[in-house]
C-alpha positions as CSV (number, residue, x, y, z in Angstrom):
1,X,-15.8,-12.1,-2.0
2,X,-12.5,-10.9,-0.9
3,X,-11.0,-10.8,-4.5
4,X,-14.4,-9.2,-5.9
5,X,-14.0,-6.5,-3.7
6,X,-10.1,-5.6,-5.0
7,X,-11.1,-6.5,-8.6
8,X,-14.0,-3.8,-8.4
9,X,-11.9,-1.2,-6.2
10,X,-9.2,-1.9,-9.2
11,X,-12.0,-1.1,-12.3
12,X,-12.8,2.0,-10.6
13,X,-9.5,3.3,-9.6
14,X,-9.4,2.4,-13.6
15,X,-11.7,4.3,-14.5
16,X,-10.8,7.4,-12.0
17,X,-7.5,7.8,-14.0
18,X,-9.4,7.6,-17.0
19,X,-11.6,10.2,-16.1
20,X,-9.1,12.6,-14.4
21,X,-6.8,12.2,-17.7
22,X,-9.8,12.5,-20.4
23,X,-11.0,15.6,-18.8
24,X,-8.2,18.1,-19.9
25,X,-8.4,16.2,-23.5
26,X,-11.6,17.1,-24.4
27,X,-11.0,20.6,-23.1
28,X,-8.1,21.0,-25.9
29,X,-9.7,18.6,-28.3
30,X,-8.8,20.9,-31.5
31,X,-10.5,19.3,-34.9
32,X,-8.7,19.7,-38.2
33,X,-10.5,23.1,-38.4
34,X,-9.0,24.7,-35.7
35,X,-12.6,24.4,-33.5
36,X,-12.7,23.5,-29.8
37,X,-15.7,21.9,-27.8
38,X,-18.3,24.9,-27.3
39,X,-18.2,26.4,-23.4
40,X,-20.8,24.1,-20.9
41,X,-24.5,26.1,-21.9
42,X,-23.4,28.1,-24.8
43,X,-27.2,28.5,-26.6
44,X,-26.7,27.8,-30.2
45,X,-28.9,29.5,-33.1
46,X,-30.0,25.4,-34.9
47,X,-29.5,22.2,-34.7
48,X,-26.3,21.4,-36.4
49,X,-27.2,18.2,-38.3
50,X,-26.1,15.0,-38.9
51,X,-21.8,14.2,-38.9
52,X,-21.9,18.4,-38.1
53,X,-21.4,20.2,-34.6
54,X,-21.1,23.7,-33.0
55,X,-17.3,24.4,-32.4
56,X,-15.3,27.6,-30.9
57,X,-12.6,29.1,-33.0
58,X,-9.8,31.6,-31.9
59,X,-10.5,34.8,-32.6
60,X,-7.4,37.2,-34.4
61,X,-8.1,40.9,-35.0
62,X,-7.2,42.9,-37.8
63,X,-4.0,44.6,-36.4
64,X,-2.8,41.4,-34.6
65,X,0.7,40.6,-35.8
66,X,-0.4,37.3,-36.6
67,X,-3.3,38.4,-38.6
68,X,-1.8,37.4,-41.7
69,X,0.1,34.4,-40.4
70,X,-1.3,30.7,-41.8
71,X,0.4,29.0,-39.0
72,X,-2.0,30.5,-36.6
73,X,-5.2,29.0,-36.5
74,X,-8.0,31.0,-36.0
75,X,-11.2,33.4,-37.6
76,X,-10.1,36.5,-38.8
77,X,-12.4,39.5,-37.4
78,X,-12.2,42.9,-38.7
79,X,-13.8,46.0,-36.8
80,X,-14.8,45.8,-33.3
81,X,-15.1,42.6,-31.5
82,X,-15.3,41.7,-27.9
83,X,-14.6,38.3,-27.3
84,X,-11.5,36.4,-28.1
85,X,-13.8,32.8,-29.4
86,X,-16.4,33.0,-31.9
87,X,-19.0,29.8,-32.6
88,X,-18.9,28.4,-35.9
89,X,-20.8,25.5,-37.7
90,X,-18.4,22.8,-39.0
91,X,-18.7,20.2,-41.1
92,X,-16.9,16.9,-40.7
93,X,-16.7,16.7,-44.4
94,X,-17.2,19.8,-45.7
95,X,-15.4,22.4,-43.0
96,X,-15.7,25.3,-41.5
97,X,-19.3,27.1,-42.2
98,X,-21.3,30.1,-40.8
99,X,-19.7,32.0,-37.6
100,X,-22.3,33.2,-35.4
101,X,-22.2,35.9,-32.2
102,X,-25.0,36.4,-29.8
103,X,-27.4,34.5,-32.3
104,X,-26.8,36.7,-35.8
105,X,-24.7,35.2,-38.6
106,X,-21.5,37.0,-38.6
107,X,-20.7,38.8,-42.3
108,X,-18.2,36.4,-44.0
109,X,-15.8,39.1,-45.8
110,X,-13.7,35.8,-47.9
111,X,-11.4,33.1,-47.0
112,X,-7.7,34.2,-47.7
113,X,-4.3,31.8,-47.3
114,X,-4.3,33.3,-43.5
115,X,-7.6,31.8,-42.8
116,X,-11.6,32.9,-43.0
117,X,-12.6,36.5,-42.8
118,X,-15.5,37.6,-40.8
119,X,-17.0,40.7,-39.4
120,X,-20.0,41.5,-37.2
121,X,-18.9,45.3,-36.5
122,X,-22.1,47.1,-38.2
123,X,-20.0,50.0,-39.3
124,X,-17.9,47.8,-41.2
125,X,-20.9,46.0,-42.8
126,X,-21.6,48.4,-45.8
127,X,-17.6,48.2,-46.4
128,X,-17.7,44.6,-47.1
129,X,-17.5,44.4,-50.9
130,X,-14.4,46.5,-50.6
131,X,-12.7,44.8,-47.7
132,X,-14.0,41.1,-49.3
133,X,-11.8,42.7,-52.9
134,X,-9.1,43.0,-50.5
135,X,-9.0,39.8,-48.8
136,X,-9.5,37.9,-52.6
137,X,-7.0,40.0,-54.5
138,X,-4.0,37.9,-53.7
139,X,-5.8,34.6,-54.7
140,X,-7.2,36.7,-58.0
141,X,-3.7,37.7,-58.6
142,X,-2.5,34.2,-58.5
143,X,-5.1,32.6,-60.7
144,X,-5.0,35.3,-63.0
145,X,-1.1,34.9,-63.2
146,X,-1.1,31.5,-63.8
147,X,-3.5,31.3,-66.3
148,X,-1.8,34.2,-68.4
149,X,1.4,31.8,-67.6
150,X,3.1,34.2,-65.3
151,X,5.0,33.3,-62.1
152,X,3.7,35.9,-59.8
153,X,4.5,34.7,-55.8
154,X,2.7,37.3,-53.6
């Protein structure tokens, strides 16, 4: 009985380490996307589907230095935004999907070499075909350069 006792006080002092080292993990568990475990009780908009999940992405504003910056991970935001996370759907296989804020799609503006582009600022909704040419125009130039056999390198 004796060495029951110190073989189950073992397995749970076990299992305390485990638990006291997995919990900061999980907190910085960042997918290949960039995406974090939601916040405990953060309501999402639908059920995300099979090999898919709810994730939190850093958010960078237009005007941050590393806006532009691929080493950064993060969603883009242009215009006015509160928060520094946004929710987004990702995909095991297929990636990052729709961004969503307080239960409205956010307005994807493009996905540039920096990262995807997203704004749920309504002034700077009926500006989005323009800002959306903007954030494209480097990829544009690019294909169009190498397909008139250029060697443009924006």
């Amino acid at each position: 009985m004796h060495t029951t006792s110190r073989l189950l006080a073992s397995a749970l002092a076990a299992a305390a380490v485990l638990t006291v080292s997995a919990g900061p993990a999980l907190a910085d568990d960042v997918d290949w996307t960039g995406g974090r475990p939601l916040p405990p009780g953060t309501p999402v908009p639908y059920d995300p589907g099979y090999a898919s999940q709810w994730r939190s992405y850093n958010v960078v504003k237009f005007g941050d230095p590393n806006y532009r910056n691929p080493d950064v991970q993060g969603i883009r935001v242009v215009g006015k935004f509160d928060q520094n996370w946004i929710m987004c759907h990702m995909n095991a296989k297929g990636g990052l999907g729709s961004c969503y804020v307080n239960g409205q799609a956010a307005l994807e503006l493009g996905y540039a070499n920096y990262g995807k582009v997203v704004t749920v600022d309504p002034v700077v909704k009926p500006f989005a075909p323009i800002i959306s040419f903007f954030v494209h125009l480097p990829s544009n130039l690019a294909a169009l350069s190498s397909w008139a056999g250029l060697s443009y390198r924006y």
